[in-house]
C-alpha positions as CSV (number, residue, x, y, z in Angstrom):
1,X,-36.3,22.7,48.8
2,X,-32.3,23.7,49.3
3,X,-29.7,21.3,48.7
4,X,-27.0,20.9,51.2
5,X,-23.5,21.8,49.6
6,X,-21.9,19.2,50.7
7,X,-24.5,17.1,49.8
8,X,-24.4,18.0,45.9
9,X,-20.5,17.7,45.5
10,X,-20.9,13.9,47.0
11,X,-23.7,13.2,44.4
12,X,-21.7,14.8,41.2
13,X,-18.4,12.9,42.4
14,X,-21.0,9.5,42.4
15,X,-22.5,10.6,38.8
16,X,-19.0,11.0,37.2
17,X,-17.0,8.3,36.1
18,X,-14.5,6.9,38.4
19,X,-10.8,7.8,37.2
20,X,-8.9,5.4,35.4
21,X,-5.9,4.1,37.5
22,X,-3.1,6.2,35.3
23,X,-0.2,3.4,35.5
24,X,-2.8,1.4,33.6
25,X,-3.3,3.7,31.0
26,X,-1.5,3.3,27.4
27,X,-0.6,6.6,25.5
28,X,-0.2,5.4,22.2
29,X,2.9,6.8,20.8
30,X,2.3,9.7,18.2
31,X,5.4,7.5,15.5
32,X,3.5,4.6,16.1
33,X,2.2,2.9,12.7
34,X,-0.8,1.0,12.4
35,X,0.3,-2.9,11.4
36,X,-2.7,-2.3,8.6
37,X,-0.9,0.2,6.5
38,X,1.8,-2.2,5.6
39,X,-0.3,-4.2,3.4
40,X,-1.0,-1.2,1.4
41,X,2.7,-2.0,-0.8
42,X,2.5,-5.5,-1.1
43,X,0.2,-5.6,-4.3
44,X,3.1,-3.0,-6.0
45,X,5.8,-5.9,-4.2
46,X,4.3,-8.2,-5.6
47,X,4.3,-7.5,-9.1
48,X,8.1,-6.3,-9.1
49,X,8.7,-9.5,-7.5
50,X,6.9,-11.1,-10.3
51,X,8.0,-9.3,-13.9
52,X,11.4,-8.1,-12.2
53,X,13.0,-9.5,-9.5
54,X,12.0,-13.3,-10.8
55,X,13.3,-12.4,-14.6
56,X,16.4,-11.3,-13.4
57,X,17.1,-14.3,-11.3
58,X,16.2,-16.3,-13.7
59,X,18.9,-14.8,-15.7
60,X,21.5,-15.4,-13.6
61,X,20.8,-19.1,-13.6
62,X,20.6,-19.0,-17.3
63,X,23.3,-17.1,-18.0
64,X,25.6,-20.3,-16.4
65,X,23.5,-22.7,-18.8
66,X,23.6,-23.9,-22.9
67,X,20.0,-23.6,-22.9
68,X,18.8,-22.9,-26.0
69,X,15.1,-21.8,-25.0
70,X,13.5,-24.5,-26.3
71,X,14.9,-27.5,-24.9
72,X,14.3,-29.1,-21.8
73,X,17.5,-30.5,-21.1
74,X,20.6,-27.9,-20.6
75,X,23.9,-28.4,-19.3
76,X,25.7,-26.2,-16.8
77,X,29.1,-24.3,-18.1
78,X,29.7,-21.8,-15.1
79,X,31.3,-19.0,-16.8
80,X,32.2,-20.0,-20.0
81,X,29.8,-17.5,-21.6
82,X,31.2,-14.4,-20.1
83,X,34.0,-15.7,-20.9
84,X,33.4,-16.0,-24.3
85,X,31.6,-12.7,-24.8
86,X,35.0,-11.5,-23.9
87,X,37.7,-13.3,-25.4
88,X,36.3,-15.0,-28.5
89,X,32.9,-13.1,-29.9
90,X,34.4,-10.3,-31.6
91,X,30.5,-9.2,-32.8
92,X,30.0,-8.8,-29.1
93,X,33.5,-6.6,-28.3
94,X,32.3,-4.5,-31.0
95,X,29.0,-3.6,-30.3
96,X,30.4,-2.9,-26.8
97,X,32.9,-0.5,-28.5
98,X,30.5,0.8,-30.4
99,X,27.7,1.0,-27.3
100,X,30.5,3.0,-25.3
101,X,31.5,5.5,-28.5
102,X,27.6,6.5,-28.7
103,X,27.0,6.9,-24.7
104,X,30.2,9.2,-24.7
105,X,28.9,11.1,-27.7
106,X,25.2,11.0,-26.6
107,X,25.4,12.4,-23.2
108,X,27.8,14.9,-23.7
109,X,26.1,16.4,-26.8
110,X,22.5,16.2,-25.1
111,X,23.8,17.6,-21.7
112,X,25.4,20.7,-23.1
113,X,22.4,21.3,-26.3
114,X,19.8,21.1,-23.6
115,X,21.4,22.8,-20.7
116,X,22.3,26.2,-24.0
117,X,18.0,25.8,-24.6
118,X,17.4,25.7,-21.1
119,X,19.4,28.8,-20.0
120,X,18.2,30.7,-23.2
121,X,14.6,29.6,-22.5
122,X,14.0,29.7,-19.0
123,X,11.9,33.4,-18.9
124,X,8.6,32.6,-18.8
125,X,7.7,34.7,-22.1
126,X,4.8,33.6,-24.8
127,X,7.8,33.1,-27.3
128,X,10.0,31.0,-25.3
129,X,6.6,28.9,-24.3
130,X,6.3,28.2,-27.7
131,X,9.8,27.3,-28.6
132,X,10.0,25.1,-25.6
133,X,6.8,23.3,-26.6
134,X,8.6,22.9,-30.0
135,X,11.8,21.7,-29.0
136,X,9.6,19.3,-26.6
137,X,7.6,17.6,-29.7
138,X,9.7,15.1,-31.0
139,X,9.7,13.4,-27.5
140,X,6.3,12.8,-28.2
141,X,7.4,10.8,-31.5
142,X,7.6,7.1,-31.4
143,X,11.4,5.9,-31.8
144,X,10.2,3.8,-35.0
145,X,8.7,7.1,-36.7
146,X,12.0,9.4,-35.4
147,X,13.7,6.5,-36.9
148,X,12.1,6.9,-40.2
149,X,12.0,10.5,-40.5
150,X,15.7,10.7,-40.2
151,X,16.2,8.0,-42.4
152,X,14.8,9.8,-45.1
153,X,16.6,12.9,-44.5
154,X,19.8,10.8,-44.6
155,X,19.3,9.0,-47.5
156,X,22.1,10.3,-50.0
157,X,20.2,10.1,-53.3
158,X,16.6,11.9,-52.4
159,X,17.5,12.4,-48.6
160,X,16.5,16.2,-47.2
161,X,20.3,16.7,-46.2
162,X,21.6,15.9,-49.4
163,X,19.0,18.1,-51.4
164,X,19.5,21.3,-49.2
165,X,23.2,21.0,-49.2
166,X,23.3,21.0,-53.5
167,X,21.2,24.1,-53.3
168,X,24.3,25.7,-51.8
169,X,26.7,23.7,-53.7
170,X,28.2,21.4,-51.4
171,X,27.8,17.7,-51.8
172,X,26.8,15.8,-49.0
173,X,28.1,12.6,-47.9
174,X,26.5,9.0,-47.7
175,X,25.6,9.3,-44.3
176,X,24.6,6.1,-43.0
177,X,26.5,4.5,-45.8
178,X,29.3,5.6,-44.2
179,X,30.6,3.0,-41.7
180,X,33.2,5.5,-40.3
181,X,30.8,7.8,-39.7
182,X,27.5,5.9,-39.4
183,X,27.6,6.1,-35.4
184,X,27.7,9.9,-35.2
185,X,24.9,10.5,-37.2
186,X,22.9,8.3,-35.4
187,X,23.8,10.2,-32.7
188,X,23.1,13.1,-33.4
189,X,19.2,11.8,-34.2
190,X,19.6,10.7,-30.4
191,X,20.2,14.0,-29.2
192,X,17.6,16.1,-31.5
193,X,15.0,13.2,-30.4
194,X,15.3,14.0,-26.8
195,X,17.1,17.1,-26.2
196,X,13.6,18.9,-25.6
197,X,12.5,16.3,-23.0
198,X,16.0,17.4,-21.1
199,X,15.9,20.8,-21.6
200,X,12.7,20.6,-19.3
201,X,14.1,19.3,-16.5
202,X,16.9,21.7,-16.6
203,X,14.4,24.6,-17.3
204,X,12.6,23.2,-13.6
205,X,16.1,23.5,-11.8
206,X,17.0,26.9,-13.1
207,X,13.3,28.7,-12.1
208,X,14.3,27.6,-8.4
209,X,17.0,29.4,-8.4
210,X,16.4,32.6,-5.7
211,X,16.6,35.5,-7.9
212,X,18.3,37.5,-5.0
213,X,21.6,35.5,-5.6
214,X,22.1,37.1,-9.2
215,X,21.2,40.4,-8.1
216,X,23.6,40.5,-5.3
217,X,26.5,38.6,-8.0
218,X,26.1,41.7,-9.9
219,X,26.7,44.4,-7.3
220,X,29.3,42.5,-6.6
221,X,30.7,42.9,-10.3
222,X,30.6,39.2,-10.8
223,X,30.4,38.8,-14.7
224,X,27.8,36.2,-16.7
225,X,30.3,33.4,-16.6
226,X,31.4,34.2,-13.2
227,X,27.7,33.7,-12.3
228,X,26.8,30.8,-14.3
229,X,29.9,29.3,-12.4
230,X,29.2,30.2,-8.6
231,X,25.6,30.2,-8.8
232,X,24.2,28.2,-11.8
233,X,25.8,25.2,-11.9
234,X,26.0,23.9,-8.2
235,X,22.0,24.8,-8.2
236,X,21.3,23.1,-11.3
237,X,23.5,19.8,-10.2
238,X,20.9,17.9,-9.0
239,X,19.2,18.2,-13.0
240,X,22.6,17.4,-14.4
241,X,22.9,14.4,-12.0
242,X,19.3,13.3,-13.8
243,X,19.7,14.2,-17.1
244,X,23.1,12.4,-17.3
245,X,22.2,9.1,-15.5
246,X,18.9,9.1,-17.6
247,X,20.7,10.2,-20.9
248,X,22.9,7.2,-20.2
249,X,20.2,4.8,-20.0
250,X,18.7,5.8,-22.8
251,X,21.8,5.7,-25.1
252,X,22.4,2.2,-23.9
253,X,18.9,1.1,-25.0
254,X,18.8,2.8,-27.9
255,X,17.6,-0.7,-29.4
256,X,14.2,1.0,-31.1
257,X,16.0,3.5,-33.3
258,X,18.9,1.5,-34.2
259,X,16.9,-1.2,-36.0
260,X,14.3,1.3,-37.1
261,X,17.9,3.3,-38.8
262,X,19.1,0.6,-39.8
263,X,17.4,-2.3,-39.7
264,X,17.7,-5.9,-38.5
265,X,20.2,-7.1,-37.9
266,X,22.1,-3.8,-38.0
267,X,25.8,-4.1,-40.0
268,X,28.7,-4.0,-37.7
269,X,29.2,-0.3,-37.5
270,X,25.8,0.1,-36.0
271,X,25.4,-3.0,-33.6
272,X,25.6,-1.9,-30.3
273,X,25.2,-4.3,-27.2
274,X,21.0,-4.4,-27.2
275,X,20.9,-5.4,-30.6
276,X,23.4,-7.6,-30.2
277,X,21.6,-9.3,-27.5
278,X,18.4,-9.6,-29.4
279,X,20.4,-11.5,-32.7
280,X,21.8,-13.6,-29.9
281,X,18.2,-14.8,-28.7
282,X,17.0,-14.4,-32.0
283,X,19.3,-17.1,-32.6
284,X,18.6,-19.5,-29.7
285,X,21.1,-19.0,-27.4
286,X,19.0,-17.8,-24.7
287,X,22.4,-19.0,-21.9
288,X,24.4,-17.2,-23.9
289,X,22.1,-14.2,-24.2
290,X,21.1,-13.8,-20.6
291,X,25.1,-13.5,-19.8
292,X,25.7,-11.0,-22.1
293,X,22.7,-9.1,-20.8
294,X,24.0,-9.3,-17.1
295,X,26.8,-7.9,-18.9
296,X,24.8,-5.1,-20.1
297,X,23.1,-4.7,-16.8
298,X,26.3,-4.1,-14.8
299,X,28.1,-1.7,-17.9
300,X,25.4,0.6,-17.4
301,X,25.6,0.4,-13.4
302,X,29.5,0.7,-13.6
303,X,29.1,4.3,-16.4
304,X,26.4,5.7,-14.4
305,X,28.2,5.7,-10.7
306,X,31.3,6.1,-12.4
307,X,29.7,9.5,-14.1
308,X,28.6,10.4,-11.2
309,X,31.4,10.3,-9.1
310,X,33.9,12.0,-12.1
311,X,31.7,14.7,-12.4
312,X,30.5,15.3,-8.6
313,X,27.4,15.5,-9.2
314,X,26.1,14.1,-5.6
315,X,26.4,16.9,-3.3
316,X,28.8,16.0,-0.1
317,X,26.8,14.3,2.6
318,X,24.2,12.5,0.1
């Protein structure tokens, strides 16, 4: 039996769904984010709300307070503590001197050793894998047992330094004995602990560095300095930017070694500002402790942009 035409397109257009009135449909927008996915961050909100963001409030009421951490009564003296860290704790001025001395020495040392390693080590060869991997190792060491090791070697009587130096005839000096120069040799541990860990991240900025820009430097006659200077250096700023500000950071807390050098409390010409912070709580003035922590807080905010903006290392428009 044949089927009218006519009569087939009326009963397809009744079988298929009727279509939706357009002005009542919603395109959902393709930026649109589902409410759900922002409940995804509050567990990681929530706990630097809770061991970060809480502490350091609580600091700030503390650091206006006597309190002695023990006590449940404590009085209120606004900014008498800052106050005094400045004008009448000389232990504190110091280990701020001091603090400041070992940053300076610190970064600059570390930037310059590890940027040398990282140029001379960037190929990709089995030796320079190795000597990375070597120069890498004693960031693996804990600051206690780096603290030892160069203890030893410093010790003037049966110290390492000491011994290899009579071997050539030249006597060494006390070292750490030496308050004069007791901060520089420190130092220098700072920089051989974690010189390898820097020279990484400057080996990772140097390998993205389009090969085709040295080759065209050099048919254009441009020397090794001139290169290092045009092409290097603005390409590896973004490393130096890191390896300063984290350098920085580090030197400032360099509480670990310190005591493990020299032990606790540290003498005078050792003391720098977290070790002077611990003696203060360790001696229970927890007011006076949390100010001269907001004190360290905001030194190591005011070095680091201050860095940053001496040695232009935030590229324009950032």
């Amino acid at each position: 039996m044949s089927i009218h035409p006519g009569t087939a397109a009326k009963r397809k257009a009744t079988d298929s769904p009727a279509p939706a009135n357009p002005a009542k449909v919603r395109r959902r927008s393709p930026t649109r984010v589902n409410p759900a996915l922002y409940l995804f961050p509050l567990p990681a909100v929530a706990v630097v709300a809770f061991f970060l963001v809480m502490p350091t409030l609580q600091a700030f009421q503390y650091a206006i307070t006597d309190w002695n951490g023990f006590s449940a009564a404590f009085n209120y003296v606004g900014l008498d503590n800052f106050i005094r860290a400045f004008t009448k704790d000389s232990l504190f001025t110091n280990a701020l001197t001091n603090n400041l001395k070992f940053v300076l020495l610190v970064v600059i040392a570390q930037t310059v050793f590890s940027l040398v390693l990282a140029l001379l080590l960037t190929k990709n060869s089995r030796g320079s894998i190795l000597l990375r991997a070597l120069f890498f190792f004693p960031t693996i060491l804990s600051s206690v047992s780096v603290a030892f090791i160069w203890k030893f070697i410093y010790d003037p009587n049966f110290g390492l330094a000491n011994s290899v130096l009579r071997t050539v005839g030249v006597d060494g000096g006390a070292y750490l004995g030496n308050d004069a120069q007791a901060l520089y040799w420190v130092a220098v541990t700072q920089v051989w602990f974690h010189s390898g860990q820097m020279m990484v991240v400057y080996i990772a900025g140097l390998q993205a560095i389009p090969k085709e820009l040295y080759e065209a430097a050099e048919m254009d006659g441009a020397n090794k300095w001139q290169q290092f200077k045009s092409i290097t250096w603005p390409f590896v700023a973004p490393a130096t930017s890191i390896v300063v500000a984290y350098t920085t950071v580090q030197s400032f807390k360099a509480f670990d070694l310190i005591l493990g050098i020299a032990g606790n409390p540290p003498k005078s010409s050792l003391d720098i500002l977290s070790t002077r912070i611990y003696s203060t709580f360790a001696n229970s003035e927890f007011g006076y402790a949390a100010a001269q922590s907001i004190i360290f807080m905001a030194m190591i905010a005011l070095v680091t942009w201050l860095q940053r903006r001496l040695l232009r290392l935030t590229p324009k428009g950032d």
